[in-house]
Every structure is written in structure tokens, then in C-alpha cells.
PDB file of N, CA, C and O in Angstrom:
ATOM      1  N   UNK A   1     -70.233  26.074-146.278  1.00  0.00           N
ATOM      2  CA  UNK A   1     -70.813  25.378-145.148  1.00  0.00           C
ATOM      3  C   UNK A   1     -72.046  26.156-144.711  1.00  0.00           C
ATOM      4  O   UNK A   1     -71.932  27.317-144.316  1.00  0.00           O
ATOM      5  N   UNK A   2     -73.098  25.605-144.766  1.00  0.00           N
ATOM      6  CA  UNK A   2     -74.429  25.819-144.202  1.00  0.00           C
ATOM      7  C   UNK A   2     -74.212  25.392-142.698  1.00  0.00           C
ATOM      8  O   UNK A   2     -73.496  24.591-142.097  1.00  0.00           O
ATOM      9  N   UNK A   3     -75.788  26.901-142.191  1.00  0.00           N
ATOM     10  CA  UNK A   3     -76.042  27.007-140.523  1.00  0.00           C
ATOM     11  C   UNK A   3     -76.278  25.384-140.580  1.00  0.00           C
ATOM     12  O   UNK A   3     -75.154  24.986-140.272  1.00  0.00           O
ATOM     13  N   UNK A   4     -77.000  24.329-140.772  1.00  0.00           N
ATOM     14  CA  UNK A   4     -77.365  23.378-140.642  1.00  0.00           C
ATOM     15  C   UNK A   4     -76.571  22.747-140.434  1.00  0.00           C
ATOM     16  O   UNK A   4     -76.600  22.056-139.416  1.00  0.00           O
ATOM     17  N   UNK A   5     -75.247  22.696-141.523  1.00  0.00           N
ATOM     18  CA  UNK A   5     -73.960  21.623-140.899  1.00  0.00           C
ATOM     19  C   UNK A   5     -73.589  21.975-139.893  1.00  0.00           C
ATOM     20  O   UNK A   5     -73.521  21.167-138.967  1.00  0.00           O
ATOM     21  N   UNK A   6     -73.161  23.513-139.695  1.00  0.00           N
ATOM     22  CA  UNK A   6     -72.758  24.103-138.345  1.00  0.00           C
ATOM     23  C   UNK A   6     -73.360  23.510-137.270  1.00  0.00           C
ATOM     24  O   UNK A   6     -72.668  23.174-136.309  1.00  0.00           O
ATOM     25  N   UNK A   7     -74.611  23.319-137.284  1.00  0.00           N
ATOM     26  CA  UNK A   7     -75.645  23.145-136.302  1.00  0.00           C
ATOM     27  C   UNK A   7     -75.669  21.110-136.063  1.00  0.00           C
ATOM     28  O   UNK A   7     -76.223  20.557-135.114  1.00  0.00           O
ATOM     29  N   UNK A   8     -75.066  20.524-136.975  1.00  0.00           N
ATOM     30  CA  UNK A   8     -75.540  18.900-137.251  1.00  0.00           C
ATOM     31  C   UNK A   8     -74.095  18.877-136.643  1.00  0.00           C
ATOM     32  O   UNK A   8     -74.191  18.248-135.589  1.00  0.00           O
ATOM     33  N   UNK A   9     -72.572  19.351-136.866  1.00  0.00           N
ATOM     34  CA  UNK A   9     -71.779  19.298-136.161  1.00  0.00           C
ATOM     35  C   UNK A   9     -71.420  19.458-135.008  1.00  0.00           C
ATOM     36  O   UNK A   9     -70.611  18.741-134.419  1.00  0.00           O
ATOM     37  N   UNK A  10     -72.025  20.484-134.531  1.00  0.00           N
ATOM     38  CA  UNK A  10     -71.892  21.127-132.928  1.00  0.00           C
ATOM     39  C   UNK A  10     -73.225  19.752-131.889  1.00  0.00           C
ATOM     40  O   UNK A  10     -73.126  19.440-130.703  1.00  0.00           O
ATOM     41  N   UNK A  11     -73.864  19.453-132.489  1.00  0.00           N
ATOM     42  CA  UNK A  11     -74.786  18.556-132.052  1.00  0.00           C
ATOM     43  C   UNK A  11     -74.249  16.706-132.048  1.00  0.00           C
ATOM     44  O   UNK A  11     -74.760  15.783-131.414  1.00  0.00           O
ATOM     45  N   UNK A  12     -72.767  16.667-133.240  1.00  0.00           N
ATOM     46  CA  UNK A  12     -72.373  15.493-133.211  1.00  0.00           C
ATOM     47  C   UNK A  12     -71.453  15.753-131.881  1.00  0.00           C
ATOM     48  O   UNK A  12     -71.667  15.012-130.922  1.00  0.00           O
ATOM     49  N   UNK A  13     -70.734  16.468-131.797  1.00  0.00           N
ATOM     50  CA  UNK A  13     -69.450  17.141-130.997  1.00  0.00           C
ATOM     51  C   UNK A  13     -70.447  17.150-129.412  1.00  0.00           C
ATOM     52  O   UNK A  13     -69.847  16.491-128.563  1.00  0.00           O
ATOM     53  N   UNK A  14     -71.308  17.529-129.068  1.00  0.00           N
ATOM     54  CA  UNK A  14     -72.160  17.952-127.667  1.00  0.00           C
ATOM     55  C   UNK A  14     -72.551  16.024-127.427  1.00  0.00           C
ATOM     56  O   UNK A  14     -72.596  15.658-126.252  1.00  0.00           O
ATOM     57  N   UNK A  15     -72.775  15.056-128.408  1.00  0.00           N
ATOM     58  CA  UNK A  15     -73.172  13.942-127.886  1.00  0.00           C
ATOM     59  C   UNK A  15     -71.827  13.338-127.558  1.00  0.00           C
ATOM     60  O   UNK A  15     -71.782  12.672-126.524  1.00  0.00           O
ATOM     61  N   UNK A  16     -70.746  13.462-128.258  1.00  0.00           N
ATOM     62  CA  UNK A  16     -69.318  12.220-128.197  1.00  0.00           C
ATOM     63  C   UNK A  16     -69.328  12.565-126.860  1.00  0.00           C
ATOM     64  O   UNK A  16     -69.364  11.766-125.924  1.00  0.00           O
ATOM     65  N   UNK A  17     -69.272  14.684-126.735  1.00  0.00           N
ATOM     66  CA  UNK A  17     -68.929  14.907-124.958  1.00  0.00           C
ATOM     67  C   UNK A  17     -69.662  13.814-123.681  1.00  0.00           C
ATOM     68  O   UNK A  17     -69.290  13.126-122.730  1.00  0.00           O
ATOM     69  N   UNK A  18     -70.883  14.183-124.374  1.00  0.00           N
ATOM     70  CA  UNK A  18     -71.467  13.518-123.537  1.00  0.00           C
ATOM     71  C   UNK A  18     -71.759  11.907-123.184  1.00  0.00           C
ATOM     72  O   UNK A  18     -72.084  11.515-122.063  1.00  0.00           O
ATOM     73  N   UNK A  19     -71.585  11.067-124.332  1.00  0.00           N
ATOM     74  CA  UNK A  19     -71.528   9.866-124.202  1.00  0.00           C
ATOM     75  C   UNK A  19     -69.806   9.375-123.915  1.00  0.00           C
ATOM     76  O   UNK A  19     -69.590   8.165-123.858  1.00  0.00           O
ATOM     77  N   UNK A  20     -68.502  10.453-123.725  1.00  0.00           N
ATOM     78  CA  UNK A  20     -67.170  10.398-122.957  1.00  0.00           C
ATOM     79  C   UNK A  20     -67.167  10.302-121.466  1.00  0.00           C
ATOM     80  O   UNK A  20     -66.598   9.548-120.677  1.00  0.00           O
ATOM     81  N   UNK A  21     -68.130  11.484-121.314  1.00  0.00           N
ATOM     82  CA  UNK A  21     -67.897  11.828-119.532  1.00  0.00           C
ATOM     83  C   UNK A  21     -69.066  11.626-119.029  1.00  0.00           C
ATOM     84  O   UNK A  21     -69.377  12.305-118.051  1.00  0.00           O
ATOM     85  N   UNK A  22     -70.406  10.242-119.777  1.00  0.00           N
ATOM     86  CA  UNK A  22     -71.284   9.737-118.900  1.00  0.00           C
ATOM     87  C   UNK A  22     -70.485   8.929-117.728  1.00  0.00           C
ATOM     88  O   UNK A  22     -70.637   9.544-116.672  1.00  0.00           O
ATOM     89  N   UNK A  23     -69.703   7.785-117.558  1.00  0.00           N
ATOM     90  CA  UNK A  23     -68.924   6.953-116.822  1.00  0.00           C
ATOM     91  C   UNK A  23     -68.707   7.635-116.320  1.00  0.00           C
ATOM     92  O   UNK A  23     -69.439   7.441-115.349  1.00  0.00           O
ATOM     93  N   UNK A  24     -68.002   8.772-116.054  1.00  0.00           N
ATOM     94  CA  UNK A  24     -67.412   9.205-114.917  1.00  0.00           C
ATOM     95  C   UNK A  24     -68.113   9.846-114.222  1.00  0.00           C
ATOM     96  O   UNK A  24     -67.826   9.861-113.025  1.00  0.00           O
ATOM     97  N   UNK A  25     -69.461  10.729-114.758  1.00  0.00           N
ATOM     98  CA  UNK A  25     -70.010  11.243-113.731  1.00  0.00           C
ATOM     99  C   UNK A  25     -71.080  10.267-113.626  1.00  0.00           C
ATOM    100  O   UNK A  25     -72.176  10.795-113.443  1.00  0.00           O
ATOM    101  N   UNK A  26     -71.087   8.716-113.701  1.00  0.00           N
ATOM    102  CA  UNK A  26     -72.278   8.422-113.077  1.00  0.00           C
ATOM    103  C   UNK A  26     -71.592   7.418-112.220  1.00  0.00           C
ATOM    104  O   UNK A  26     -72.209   6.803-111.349  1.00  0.00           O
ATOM    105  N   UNK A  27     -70.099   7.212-112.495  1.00  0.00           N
ATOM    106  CA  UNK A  27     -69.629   6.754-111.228  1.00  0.00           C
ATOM    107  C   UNK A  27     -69.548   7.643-109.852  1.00  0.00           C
ATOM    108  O   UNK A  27     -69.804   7.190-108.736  1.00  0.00           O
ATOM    109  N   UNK A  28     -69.241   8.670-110.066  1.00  0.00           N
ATOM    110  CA  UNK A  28     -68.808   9.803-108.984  1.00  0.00           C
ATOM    111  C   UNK A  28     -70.478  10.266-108.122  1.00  0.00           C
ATOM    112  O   UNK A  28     -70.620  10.379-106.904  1.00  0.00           O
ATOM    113  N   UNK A  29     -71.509  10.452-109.129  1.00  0.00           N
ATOM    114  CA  UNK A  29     -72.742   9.955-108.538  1.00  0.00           C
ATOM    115  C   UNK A  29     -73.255   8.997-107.588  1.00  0.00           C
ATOM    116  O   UNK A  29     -73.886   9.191-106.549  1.00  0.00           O
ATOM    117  N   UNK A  30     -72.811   7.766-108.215  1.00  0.00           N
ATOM    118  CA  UNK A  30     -73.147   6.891-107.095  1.00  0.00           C
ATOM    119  C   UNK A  30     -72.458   6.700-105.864  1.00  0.00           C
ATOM    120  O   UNK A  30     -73.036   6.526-104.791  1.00  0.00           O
ATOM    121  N   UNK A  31     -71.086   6.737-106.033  1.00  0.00           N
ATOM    122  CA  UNK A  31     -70.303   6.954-105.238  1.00  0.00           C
ATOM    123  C   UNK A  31     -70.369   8.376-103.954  1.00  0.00           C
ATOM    124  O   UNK A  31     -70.249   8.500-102.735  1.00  0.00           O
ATOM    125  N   UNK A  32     -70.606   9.147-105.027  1.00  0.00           N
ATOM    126  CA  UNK A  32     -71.298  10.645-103.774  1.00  0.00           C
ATOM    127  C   UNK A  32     -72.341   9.653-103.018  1.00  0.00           C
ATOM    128  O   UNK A  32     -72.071   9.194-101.908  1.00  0.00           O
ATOM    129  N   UNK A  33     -73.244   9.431-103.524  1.00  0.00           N
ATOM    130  CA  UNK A  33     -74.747   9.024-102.766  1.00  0.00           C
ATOM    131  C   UNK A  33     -73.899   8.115-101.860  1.00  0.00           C
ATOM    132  O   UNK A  33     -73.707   8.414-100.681  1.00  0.00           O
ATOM    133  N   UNK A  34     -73.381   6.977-102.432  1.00  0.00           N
ATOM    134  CA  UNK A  34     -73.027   6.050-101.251  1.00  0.00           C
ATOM    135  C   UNK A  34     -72.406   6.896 -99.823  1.00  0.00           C
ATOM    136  O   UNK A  34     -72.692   6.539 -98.680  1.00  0.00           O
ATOM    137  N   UNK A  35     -71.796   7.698-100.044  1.00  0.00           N
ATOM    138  CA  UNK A  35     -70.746   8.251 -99.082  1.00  0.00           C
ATOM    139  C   UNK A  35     -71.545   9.390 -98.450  1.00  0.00           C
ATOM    140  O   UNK A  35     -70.926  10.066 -97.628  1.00  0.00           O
ATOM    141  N   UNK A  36     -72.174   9.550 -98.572  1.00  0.00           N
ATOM    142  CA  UNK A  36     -73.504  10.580 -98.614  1.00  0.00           C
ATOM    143  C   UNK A  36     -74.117   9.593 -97.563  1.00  0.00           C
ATOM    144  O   UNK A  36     -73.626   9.849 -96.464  1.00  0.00           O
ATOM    145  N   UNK A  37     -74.790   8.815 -97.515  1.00  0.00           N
ATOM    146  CA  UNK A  37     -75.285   7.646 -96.885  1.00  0.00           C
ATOM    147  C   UNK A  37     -74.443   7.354 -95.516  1.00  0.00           C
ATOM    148  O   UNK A  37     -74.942   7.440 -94.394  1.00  0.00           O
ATOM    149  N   UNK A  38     -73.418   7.081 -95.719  1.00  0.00           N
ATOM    150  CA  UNK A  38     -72.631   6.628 -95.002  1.00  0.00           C
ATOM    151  C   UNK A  38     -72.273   7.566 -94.026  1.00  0.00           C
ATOM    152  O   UNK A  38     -71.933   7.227 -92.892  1.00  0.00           O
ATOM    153  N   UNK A  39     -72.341   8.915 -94.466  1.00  0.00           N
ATOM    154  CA  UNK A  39     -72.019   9.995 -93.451  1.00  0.00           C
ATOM    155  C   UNK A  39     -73.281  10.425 -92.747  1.00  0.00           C
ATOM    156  O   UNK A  39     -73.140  11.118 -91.739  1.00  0.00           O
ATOM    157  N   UNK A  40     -74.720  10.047 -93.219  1.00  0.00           N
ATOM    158  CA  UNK A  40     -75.866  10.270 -92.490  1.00  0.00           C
ATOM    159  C   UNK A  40     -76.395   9.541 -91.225  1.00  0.00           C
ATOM    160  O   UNK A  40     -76.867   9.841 -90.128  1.00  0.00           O
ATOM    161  N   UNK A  41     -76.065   8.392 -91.963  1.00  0.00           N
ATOM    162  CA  UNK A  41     -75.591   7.028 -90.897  1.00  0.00           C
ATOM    163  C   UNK A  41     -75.179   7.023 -90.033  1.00  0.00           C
ATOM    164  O   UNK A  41     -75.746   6.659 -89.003  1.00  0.00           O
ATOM    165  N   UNK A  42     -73.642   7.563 -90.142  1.00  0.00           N
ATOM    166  CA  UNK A  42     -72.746   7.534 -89.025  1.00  0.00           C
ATOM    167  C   UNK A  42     -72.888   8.576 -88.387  1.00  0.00           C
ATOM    168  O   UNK A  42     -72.252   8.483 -87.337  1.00  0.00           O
ATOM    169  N   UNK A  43     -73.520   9.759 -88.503  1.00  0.00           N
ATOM    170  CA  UNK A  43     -73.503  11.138 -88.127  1.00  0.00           C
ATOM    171  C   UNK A  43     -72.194  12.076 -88.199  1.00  0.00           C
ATOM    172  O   UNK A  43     -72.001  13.219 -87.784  1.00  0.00           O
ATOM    173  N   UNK A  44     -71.254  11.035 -88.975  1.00  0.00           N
ATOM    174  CA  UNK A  44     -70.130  12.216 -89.576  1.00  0.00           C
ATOM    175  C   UNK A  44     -70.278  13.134 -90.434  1.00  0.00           C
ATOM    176  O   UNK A  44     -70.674  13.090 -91.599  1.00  0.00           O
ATOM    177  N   UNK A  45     -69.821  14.248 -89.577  1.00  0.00           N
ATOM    178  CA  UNK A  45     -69.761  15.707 -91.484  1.00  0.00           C
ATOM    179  C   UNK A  45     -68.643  16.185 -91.518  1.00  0.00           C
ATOM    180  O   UNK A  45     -68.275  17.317 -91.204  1.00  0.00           O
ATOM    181  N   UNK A  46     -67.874  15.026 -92.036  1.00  0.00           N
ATOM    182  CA  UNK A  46     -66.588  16.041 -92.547  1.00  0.00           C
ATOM    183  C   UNK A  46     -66.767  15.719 -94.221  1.00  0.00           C
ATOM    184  O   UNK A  46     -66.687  14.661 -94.845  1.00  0.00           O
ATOM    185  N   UNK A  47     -67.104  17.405 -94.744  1.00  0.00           N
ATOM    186  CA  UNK A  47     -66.952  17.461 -96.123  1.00  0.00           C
ATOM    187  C   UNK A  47     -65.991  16.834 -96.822  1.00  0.00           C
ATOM    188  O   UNK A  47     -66.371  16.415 -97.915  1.00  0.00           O
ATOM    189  N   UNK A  48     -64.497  16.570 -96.451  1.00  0.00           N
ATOM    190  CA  UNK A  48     -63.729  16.062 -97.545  1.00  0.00           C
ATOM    191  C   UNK A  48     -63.675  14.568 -97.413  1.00  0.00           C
ATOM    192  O   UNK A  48     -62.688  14.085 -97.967  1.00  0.00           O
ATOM    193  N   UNK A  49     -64.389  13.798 -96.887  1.00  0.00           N
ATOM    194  CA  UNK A  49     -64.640  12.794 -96.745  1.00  0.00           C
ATOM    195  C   UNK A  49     -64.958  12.414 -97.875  1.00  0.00           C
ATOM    196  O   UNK A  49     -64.278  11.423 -98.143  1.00  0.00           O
ATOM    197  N   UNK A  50     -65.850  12.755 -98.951  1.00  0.00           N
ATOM    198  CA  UNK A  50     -65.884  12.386-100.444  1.00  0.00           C
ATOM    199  C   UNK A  50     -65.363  12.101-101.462  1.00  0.00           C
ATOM    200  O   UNK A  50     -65.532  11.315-102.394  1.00  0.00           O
ATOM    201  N   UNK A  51     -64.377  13.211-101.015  1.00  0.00           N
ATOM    202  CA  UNK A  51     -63.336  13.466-102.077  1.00  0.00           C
ATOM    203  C   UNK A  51     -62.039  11.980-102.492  1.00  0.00           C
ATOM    204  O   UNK A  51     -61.633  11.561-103.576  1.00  0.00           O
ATOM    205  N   UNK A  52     -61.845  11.712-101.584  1.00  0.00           N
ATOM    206  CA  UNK A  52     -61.037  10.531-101.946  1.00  0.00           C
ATOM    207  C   UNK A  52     -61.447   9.121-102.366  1.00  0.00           C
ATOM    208  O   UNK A  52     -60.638   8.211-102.552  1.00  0.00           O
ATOM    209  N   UNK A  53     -62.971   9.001-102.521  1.00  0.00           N
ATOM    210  CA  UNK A  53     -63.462   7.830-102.585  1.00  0.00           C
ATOM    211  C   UNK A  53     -63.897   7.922-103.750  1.00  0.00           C
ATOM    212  O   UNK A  53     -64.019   6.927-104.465  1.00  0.00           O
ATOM    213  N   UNK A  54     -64.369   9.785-104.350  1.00  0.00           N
ATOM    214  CA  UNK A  54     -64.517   9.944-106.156  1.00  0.00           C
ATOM    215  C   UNK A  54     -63.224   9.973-106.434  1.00  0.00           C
ATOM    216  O   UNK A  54     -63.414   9.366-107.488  1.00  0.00           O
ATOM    217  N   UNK A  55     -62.504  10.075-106.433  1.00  0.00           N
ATOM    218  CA  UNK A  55     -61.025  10.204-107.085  1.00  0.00           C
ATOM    219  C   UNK A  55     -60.423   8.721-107.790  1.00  0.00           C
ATOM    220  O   UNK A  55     -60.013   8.330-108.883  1.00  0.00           O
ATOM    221  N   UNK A  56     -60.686   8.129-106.259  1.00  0.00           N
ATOM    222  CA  UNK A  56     -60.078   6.913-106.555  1.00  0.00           C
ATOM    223  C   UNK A  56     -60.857   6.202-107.880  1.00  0.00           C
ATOM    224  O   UNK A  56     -60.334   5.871-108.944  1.00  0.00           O
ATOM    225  N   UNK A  57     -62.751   6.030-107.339  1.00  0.00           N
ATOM    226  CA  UNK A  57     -63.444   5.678-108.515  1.00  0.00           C
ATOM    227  C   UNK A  57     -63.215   6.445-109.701  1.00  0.00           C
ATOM    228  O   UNK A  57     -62.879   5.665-110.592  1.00  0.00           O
ATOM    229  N   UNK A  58     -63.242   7.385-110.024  1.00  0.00           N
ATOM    230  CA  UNK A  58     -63.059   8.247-111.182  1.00  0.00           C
ATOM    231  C   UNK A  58     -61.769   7.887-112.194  1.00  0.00           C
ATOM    232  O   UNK A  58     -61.677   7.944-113.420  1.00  0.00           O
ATOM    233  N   UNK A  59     -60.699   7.444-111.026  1.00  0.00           N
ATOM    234  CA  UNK A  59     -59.621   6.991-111.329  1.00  0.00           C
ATOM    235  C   UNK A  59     -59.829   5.423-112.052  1.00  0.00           C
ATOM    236  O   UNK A  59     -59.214   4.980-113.022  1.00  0.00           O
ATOM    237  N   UNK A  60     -60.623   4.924-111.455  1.00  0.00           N
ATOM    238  CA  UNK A  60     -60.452   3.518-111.914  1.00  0.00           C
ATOM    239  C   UNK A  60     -61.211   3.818-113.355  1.00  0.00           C
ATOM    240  O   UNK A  60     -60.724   3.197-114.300  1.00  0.00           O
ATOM    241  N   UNK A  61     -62.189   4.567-113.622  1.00  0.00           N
ATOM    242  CA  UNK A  61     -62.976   3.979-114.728  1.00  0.00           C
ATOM    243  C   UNK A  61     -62.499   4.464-115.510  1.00  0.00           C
ATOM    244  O   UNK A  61     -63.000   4.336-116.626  1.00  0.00           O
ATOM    245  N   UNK A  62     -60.966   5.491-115.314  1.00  0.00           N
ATOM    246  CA  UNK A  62     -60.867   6.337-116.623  1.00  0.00           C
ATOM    247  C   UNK A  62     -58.994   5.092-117.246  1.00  0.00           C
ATOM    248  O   UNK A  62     -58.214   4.936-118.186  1.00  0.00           O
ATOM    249  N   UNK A  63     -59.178   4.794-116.393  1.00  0.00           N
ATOM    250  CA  UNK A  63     -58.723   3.344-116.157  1.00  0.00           C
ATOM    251  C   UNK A  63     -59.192   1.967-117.523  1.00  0.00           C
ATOM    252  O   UNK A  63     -58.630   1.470-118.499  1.00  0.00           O
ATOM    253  N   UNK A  64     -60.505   1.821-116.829  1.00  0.00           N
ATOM    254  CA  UNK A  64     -61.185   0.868-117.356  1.00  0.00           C
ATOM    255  C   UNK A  64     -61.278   0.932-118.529  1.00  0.00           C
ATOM    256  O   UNK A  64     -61.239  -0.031-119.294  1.00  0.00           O
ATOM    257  N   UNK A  65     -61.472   2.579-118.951  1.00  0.00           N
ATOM    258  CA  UNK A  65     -62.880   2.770-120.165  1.00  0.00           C
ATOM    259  C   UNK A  65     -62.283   3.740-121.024  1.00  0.00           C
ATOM    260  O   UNK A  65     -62.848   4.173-122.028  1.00  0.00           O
ATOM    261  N   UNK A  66     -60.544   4.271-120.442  1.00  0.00           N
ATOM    262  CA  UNK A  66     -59.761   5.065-120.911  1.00  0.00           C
ATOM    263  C   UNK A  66     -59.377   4.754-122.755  1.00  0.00           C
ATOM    264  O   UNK A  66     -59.313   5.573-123.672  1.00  0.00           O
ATOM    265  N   UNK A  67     -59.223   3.589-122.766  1.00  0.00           N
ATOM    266  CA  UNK A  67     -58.536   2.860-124.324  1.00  0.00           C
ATOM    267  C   UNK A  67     -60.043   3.198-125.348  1.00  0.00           C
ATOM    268  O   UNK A  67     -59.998   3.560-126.524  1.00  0.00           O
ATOM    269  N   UNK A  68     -61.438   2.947-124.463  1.00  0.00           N
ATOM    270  CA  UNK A  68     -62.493   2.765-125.286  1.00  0.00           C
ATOM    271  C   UNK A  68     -62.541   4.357-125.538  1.00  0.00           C
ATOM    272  O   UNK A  68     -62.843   4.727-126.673  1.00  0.00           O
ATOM    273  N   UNK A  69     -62.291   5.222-124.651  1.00  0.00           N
ATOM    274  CA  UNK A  69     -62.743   6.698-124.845  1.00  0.00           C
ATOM    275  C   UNK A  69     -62.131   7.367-125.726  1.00  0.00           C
ATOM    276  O   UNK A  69     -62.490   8.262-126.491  1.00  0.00           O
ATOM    277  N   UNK A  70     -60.900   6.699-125.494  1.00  0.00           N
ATOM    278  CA  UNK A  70     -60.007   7.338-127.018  1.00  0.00           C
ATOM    279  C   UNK A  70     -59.797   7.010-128.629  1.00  0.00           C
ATOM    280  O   UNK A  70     -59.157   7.533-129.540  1.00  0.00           O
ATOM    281  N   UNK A  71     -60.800   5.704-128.477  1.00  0.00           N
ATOM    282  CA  UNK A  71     -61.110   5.290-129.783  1.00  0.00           C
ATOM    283  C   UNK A  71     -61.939   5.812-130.561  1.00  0.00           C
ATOM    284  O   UNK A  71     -61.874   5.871-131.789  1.00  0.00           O
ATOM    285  N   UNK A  72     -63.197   6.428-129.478  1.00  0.00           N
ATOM    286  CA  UNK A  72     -64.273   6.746-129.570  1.00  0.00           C
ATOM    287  C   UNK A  72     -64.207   8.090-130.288  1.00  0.00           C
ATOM    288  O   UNK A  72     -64.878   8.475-131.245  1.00  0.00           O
ATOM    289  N   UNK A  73     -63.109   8.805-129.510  1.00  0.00           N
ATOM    290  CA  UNK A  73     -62.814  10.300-129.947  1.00  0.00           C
ATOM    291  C   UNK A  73     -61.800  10.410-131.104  1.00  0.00           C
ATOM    292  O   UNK A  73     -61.849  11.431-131.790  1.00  0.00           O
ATOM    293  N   UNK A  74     -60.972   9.553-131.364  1.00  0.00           N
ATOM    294  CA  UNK A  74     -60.064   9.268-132.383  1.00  0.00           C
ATOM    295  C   UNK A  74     -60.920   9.000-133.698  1.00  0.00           C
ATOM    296  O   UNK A  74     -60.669   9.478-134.805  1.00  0.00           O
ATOM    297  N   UNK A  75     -62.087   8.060-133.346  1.00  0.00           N
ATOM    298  CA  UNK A  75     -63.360   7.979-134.722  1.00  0.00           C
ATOM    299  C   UNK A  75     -63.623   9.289-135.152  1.00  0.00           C
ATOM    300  O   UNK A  75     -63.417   9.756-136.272  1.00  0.00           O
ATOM    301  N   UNK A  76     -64.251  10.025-133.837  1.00  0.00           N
ATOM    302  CA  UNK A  76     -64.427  11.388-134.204  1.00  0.00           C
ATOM    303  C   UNK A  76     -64.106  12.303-135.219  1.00  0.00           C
ATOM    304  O   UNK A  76     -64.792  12.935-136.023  1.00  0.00           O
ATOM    305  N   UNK A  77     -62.783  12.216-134.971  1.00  0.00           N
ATOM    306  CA  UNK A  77     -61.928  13.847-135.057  1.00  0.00           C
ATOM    307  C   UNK A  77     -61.814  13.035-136.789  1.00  0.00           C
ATOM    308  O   UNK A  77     -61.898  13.742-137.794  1.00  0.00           O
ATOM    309  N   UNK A  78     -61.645  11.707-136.872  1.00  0.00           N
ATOM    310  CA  UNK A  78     -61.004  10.940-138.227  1.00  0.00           C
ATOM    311  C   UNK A  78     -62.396  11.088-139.123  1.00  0.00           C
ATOM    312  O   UNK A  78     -62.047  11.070-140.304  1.00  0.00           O
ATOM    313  N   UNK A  79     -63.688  11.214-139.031  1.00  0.00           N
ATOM    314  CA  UNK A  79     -64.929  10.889-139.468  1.00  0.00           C
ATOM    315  C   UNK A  79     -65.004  12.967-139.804  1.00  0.00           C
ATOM    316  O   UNK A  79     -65.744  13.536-140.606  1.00  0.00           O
ATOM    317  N   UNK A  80     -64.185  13.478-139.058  1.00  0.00           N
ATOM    318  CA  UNK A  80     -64.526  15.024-139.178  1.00  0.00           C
ATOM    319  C   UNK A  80     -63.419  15.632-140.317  1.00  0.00           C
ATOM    320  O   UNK A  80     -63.482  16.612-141.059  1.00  0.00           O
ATOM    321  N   UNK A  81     -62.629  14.845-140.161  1.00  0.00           N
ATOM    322  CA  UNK A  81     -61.184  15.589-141.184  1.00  0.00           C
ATOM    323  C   UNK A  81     -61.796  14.724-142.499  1.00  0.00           C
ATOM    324  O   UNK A  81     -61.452  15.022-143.643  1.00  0.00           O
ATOM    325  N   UNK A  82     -62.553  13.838-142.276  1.00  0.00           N
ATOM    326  CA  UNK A  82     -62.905  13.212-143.531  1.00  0.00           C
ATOM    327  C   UNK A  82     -63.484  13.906-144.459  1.00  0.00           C
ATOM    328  O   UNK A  82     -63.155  14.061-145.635  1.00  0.00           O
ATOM    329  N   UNK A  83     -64.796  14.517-143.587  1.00  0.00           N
ATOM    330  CA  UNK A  83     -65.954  15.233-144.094  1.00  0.00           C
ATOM    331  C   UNK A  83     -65.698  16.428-144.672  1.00  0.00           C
ATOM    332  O   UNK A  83     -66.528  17.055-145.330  1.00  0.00           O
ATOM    333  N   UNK A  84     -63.928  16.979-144.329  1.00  0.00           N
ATOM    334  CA  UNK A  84     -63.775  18.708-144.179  1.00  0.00           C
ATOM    335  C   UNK A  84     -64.365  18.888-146.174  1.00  0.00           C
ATOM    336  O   UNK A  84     -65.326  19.542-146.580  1.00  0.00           O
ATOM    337  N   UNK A  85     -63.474  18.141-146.929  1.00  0.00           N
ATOM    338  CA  UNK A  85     -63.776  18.607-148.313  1.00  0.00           C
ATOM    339  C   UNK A  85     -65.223  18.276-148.909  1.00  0.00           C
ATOM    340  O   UNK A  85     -65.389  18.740-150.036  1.00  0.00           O
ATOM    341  N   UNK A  86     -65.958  17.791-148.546  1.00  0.00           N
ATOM    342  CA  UNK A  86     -66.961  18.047-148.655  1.00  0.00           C
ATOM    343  C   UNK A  86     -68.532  19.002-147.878  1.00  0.00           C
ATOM    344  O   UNK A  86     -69.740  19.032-148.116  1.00  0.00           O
ATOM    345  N   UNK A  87     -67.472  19.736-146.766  1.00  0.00           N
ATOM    346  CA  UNK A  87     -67.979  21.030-146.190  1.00  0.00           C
ATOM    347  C   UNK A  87     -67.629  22.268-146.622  1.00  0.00           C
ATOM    348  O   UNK A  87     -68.117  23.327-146.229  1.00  0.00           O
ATOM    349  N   UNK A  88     -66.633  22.098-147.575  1.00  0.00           N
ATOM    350  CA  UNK A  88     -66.208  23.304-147.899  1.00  0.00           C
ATOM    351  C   UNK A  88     -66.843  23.598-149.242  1.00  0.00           C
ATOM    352  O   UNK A  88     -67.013  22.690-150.055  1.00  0.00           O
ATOM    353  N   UNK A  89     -67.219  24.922-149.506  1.00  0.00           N
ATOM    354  CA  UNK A  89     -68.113  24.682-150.588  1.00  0.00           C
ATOM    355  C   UNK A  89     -67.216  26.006-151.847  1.00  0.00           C
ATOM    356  O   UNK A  89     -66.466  26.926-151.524  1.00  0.00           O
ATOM    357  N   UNK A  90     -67.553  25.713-152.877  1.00  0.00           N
ATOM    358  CA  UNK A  90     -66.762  26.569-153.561  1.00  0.00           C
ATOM    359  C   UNK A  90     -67.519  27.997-154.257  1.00  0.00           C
ATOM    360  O   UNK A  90     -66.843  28.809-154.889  1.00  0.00           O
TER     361      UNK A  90
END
């Protein structure tokens, strides 16, 4: 195995992460801002005021998008055990 595969793997592995846990942190994003808003508004500051309104969202999308995320990563790991004998070099 060449630096390059090393390097073409760790770069497949850094996108799945990241195209897994876009949904959730761009729900919990908007959701901050909204609640964020809402507490500027109202002139409330109680910090844990956030917390239960990402949870719940966070909750739903892992919910929603849970079956797709594990397909996604199940391709993965199946597309990687595929590749092993032809990374291994003799």
C-alpha cells in the first residue's frame, strides 16, 4: 500500500464523515439561530434554553435520515473490505 492510497482513503473516510453528520449539524444550526433569535427578542438569557429544542431536532433527523446514514456507511466499510486485496501488495 502506497502514501497515496493511504492518503485517497483517509480523504474517502473524512468525506462519508462529513456528508453523515452534515444533517445534523445543519439542523442544530438553524435551530441554535432560531432560538438565538427568540431569546434576543424576548430578552431571555437562560443558556439551557437551547438545549432541548437541538435535541429534540437532532433527534428527529437522526430519525428521518437514520436508515439512509447507515446505508451510506454500510456501502462504505463493504466498497473498503472489497478493495483490501487489492491494497495489499506482495
Amino acid at each position: 500500500m502506497t502514501d497515496t492510497t493511504v492518503v485517497h482513503l483517509a480523504g474517502q473516510a473524512m468525506l462519508i464523515i462529513a456528508e453523515l453528520a452534515g444533517p445534523a449539524l445543519a439542523v442544530t444550526l438553524v435551530v441554535g439561530l432560531v432560538v438565538s433569535l427568540f431569546q434576543a427578542v424576548t430578552s431571555i438569557q437562560e443558556s439551557t434554553l437551547s438545549f432541548l429544542p437541538k435535541l429534540v431536532a437532532v433527534a428527529l433527523v437522526l430519525l428521518l435520515t437514520g436508515q439512509w446514514m447507515v446505508g451510506q456507511l454500510v456501502g462504505f466499510v463493504e466498497q473498503l473490505y472489497a478493495s483490501i486485496p487489492g491494497l495489499v501488495q506482495k
